[in-house]
N, CA, C and O atoms as a printed pandas DataFrame, in Angstrom:
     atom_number atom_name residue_name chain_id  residue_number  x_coord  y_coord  z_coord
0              1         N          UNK        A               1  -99.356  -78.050   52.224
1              2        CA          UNK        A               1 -100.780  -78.255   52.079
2              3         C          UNK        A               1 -101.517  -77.802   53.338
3              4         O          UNK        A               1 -102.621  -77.257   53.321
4              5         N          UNK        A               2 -100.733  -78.106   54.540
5              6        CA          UNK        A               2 -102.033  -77.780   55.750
6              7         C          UNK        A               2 -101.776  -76.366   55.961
7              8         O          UNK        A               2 -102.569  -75.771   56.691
8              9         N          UNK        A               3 -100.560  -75.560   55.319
9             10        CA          UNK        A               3 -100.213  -74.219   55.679
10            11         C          UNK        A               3 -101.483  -73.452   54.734
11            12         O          UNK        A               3 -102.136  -72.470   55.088
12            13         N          UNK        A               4 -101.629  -74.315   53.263
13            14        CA          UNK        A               4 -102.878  -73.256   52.536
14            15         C          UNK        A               4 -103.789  -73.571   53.559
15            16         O          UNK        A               4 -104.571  -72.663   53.838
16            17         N          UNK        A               5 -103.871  -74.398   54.057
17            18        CA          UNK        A               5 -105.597  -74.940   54.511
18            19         C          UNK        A               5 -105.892  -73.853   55.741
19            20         O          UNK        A               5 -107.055  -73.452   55.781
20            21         N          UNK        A               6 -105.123  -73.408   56.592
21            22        CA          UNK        A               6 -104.940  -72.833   58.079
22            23         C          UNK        A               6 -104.785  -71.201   57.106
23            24         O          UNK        A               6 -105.622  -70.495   57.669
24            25         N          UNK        A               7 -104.305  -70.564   56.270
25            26        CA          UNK        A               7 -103.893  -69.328   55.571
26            27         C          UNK        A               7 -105.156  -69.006   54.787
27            28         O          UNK        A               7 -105.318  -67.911   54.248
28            29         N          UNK        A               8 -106.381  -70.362   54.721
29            30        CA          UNK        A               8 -107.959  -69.635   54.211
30            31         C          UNK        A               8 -108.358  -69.153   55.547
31            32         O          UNK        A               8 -109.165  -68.226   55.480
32            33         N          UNK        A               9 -108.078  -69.460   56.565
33            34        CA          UNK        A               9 -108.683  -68.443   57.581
34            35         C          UNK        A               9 -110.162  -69.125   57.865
35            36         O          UNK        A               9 -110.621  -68.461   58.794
36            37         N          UNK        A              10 -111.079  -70.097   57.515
37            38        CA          UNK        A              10 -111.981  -70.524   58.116
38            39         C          UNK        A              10 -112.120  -71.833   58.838
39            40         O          UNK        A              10 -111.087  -72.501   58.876
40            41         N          UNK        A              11 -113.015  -72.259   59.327
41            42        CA          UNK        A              11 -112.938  -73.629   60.506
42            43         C          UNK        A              11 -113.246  -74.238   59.230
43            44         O          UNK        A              11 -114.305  -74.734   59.614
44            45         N          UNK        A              12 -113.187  -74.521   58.277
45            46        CA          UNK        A              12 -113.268  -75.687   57.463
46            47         C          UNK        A              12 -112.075  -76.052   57.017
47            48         O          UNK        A              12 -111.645  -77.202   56.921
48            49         N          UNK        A              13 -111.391  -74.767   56.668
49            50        CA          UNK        A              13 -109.438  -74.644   56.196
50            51         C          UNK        A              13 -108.746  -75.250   57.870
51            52         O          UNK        A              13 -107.786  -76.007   58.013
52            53         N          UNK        A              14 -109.449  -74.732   58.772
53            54        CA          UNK        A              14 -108.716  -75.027   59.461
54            55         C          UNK        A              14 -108.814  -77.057   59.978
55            56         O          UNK        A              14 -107.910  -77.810   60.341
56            57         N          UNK        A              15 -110.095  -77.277   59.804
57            58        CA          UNK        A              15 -110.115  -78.799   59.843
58            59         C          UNK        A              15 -109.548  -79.680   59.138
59            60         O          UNK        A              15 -109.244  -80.841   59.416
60            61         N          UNK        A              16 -109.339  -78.741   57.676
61            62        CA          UNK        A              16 -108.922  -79.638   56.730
62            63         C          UNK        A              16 -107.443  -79.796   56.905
63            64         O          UNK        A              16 -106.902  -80.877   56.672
64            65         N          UNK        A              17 -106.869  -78.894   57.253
65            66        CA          UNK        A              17 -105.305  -78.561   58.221
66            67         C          UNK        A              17 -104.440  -79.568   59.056
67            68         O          UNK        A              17 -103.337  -80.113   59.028
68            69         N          UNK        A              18 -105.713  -79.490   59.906
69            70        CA          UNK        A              18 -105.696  -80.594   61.095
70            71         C          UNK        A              18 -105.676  -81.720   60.591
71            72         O          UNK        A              18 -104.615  -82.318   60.767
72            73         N          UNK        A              19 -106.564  -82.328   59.940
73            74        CA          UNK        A              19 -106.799  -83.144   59.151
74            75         C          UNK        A              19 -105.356  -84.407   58.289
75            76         O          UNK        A              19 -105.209  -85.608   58.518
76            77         N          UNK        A              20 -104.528  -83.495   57.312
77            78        CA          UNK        A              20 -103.217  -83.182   56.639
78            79         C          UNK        A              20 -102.348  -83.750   58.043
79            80         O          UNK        A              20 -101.847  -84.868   58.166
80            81         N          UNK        A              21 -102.339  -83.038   58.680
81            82        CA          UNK        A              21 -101.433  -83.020   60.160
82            83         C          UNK        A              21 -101.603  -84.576   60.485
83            84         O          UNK        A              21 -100.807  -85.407   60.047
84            85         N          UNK        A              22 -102.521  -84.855   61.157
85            86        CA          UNK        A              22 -103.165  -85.962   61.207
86            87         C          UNK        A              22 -102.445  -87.187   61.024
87            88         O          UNK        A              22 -101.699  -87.870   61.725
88            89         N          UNK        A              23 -103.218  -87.293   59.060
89            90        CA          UNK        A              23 -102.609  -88.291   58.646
90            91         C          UNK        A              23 -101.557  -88.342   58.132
91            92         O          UNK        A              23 -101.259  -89.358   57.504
92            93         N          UNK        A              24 -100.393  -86.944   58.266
93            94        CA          UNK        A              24  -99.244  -87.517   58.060
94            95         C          UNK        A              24  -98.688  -88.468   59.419
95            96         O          UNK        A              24  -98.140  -89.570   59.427
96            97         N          UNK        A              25  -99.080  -87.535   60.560
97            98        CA          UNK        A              25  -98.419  -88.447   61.855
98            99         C          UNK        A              25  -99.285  -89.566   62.068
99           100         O          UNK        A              25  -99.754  -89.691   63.200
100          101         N          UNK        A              26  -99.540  -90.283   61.311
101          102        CA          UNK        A              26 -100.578  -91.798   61.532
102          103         C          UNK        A              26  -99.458  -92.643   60.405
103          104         O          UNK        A              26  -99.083  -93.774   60.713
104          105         N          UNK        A              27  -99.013  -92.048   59.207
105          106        CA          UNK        A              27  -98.297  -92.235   58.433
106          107         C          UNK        A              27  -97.081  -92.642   58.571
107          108         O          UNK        A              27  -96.750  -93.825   58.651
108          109         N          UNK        A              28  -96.141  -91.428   58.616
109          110        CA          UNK        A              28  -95.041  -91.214   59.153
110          111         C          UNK        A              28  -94.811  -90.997   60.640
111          112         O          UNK        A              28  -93.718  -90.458   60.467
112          113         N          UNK        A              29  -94.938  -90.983   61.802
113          114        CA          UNK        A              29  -94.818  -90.428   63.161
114          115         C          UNK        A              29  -93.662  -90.003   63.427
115          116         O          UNK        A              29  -93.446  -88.957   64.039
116          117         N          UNK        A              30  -92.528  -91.017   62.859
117          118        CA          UNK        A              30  -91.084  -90.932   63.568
118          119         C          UNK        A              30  -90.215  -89.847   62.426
119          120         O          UNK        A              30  -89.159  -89.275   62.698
120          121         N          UNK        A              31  -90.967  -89.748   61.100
121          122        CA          UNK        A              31  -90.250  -88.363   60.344
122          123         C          UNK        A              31  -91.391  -86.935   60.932
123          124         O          UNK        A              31  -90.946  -85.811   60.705
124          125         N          UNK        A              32  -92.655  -87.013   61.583
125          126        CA          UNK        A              32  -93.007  -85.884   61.393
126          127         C          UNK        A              32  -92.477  -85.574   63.110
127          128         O          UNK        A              32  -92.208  -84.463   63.566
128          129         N          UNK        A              33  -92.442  -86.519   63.647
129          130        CA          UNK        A              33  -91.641  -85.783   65.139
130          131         C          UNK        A              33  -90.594  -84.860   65.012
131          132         O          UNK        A              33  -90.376  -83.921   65.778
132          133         N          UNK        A              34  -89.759  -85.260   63.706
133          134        CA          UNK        A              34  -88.278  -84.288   63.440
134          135         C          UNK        A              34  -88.803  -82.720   62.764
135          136         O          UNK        A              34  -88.164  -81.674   62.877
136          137         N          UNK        A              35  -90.077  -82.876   62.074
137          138        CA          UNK        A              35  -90.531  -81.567   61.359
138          139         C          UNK        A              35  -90.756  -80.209   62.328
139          140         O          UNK        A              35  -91.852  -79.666   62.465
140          141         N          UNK        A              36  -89.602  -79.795   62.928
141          142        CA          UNK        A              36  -90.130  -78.082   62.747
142          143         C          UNK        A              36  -91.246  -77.342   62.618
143          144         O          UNK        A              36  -91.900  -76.855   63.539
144          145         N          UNK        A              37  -91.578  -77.217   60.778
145          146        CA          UNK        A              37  -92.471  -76.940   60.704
146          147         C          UNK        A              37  -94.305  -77.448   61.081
147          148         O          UNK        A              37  -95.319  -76.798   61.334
148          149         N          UNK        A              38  -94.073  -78.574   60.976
149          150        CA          UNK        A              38  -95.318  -79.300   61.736
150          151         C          UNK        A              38  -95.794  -78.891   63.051
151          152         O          UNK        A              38  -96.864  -78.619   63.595
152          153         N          UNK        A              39  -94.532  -78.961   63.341
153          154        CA          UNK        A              39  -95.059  -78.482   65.227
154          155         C          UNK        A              39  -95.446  -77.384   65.486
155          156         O          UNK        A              39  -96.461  -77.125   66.133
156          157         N          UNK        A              40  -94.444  -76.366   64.864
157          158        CA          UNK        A              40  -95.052  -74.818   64.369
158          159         C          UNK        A              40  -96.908  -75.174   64.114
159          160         O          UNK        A              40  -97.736  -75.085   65.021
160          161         N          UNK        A              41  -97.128  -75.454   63.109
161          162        CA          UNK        A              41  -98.505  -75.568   62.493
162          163         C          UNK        A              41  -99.282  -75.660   63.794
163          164         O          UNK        A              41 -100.137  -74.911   64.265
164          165         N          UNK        A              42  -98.735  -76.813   64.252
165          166        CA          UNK        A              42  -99.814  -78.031   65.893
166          167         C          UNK        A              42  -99.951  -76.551   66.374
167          168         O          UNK        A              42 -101.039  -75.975   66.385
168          169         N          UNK        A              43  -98.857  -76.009   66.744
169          170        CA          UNK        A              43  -98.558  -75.217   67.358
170          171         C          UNK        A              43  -99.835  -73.723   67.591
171          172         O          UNK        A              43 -100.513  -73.179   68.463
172          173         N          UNK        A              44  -99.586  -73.657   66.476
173          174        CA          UNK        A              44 -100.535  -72.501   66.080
174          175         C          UNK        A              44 -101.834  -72.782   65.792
175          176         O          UNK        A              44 -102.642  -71.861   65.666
176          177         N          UNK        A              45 -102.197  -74.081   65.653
177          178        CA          UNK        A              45 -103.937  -74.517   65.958
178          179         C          UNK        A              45 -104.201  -74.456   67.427
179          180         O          UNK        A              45 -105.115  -73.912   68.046
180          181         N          UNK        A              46 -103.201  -75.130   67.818
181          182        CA          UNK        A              46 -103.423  -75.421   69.654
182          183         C          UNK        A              46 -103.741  -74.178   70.371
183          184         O          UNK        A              46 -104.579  -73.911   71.232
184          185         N          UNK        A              47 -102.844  -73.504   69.780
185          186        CA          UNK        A              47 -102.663  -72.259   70.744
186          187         C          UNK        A              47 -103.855  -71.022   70.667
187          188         O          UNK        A              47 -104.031  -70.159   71.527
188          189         N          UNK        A              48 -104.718  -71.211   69.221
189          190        CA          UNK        A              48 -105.769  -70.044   69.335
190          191         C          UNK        A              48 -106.938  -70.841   69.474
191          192         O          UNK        A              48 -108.001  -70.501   68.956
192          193         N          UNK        A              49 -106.777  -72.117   70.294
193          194        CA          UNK        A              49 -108.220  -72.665   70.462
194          195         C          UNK        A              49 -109.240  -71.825   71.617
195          196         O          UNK        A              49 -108.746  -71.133   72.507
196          197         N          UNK        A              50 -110.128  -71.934   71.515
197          198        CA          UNK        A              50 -111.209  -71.022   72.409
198          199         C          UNK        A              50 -111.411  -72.384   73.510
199          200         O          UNK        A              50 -111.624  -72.180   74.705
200          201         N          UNK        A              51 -111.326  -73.618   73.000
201          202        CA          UNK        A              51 -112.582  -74.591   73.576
202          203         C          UNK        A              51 -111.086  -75.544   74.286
203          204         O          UNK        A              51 -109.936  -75.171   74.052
204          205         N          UNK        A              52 -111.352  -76.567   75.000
205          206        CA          UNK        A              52 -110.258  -77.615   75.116
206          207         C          UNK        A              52 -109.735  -78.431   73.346
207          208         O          UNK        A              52 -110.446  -78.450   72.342
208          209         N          UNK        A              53 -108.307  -79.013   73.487
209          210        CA          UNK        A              53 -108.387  -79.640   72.822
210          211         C          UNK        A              53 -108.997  -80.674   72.407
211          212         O          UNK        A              53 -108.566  -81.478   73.232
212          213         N          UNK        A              54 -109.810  -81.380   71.620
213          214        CA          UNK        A              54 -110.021  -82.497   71.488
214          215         C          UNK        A              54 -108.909  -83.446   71.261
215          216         O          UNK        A              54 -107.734  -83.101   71.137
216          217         N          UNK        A              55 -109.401  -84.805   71.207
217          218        CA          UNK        A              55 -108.501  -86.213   71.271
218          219         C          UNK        A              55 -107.478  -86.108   70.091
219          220         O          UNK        A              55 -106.263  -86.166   70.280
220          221         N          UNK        A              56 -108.040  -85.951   68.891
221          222        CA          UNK        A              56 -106.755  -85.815   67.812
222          223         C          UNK        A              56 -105.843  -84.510   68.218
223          224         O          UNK        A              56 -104.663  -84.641   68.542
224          225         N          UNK        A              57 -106.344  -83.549   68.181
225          226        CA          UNK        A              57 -105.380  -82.453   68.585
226          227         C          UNK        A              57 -103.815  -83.082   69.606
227          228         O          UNK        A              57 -102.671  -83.344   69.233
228          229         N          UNK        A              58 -104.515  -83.136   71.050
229          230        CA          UNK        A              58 -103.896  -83.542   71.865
230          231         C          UNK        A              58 -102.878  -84.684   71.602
231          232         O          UNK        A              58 -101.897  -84.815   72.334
232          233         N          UNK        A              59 -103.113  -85.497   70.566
233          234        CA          UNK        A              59 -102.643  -86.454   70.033
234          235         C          UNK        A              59 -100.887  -85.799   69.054
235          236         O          UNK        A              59  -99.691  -86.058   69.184
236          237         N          UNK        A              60 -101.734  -84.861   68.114
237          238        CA          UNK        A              60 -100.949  -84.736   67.144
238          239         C          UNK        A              60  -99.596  -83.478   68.206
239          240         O          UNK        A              60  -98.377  -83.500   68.034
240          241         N          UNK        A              61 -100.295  -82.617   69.132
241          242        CA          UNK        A              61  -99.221  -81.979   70.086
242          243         C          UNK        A              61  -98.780  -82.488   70.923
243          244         O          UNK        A              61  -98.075  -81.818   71.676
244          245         N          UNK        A              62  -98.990  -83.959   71.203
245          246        CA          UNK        A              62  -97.625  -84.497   72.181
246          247         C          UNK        A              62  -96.802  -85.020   70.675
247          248         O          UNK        A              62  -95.575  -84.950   70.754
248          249         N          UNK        A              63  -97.209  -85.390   69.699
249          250        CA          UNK        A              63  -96.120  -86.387   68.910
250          251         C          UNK        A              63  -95.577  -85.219   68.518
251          252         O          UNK        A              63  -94.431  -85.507   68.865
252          253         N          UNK        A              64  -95.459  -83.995   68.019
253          254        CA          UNK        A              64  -94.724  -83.058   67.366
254          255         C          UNK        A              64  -93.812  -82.453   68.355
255          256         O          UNK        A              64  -92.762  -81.833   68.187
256          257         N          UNK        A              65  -94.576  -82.837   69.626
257          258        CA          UNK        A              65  -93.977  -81.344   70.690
258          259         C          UNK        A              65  -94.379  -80.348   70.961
259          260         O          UNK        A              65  -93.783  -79.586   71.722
260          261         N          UNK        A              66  -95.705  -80.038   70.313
261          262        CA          UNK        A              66  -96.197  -78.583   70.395
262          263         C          UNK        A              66  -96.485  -77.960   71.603
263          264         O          UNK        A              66  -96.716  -78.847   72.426
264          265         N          UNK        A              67  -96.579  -76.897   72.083
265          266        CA          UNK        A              67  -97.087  -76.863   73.641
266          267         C          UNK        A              67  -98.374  -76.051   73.285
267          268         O          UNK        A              67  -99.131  -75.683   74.183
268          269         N          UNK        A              68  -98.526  -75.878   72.464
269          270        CA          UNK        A              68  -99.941  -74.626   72.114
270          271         C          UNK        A              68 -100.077  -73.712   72.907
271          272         O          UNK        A              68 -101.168  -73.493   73.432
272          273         N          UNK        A              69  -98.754  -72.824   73.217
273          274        CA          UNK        A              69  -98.727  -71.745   73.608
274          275         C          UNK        A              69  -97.818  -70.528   73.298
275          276         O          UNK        A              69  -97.421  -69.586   73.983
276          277         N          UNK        A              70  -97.565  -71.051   71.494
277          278        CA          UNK        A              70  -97.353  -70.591   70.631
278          279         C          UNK        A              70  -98.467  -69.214   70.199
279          280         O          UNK        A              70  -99.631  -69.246   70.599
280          281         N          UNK        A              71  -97.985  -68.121   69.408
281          282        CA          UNK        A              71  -98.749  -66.747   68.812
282          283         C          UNK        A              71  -98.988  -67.214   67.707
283          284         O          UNK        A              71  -98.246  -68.019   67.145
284          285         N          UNK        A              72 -100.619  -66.544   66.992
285          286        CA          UNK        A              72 -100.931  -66.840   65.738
286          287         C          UNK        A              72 -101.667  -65.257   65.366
287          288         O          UNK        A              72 -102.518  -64.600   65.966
288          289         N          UNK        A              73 -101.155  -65.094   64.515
289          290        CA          UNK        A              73 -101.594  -63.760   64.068
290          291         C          UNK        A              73 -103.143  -64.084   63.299
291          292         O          UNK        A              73 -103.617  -63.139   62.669
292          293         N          UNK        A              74 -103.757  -65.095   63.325
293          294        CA          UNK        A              74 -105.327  -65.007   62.985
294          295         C          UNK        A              74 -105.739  -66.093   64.035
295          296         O          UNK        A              74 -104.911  -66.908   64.444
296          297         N          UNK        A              75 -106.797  -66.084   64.382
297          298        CA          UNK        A              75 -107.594  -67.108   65.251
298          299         C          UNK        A              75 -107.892  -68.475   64.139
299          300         O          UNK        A              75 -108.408  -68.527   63.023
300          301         N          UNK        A              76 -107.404  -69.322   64.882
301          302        CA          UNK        A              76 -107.601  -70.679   64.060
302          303         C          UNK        A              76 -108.652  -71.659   65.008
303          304         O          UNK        A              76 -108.641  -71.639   66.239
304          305         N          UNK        A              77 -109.431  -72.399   64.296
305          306        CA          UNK        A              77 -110.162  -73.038   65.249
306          307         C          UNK        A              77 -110.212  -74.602   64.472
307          308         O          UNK        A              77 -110.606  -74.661   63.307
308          309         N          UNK        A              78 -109.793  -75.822   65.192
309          310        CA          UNK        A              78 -110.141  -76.727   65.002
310          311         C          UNK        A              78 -110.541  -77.760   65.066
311          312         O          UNK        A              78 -110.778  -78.396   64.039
């Protein structure tokens, strides 16, 4: 679900992304720490931000691991 949301390519796909991300790790924390792909995702929001992270961001890339200095072949903003 947050992979369609981030693959429409606009800051609304991409909030809604973030969003997904979110409340799975509010949900689950201790299964989405093991997800791979999640962190990938964090990963690739974090990393084409223009601006600082905000508080959820920063949140959801320490629990995954992300370092957001991961490559994204489109600019994501969230």
């Amino acid at each position: 679900m947050a992979w369609a949301h981030l693959a429409d390519g606009t800051s609304a796909g991409n909030a809604k992304a973030g969003a997904v991300l979110l409340e799975l790790g509010k949900t689950a924390p201790s299964w989405m720490r093991q997800q791979r792909y999640a962190r990938d995702l964090v990963d690739t929001i974090a990393s084409s931000r223009r601006r600082a992270m905000g508080q959820d961001l920063t949140e959801l890339t320490a629990l995954v691991g992300a370092s957001g200095a991961g490559s994204s072949p489109h600019p994501i903003s969230l």
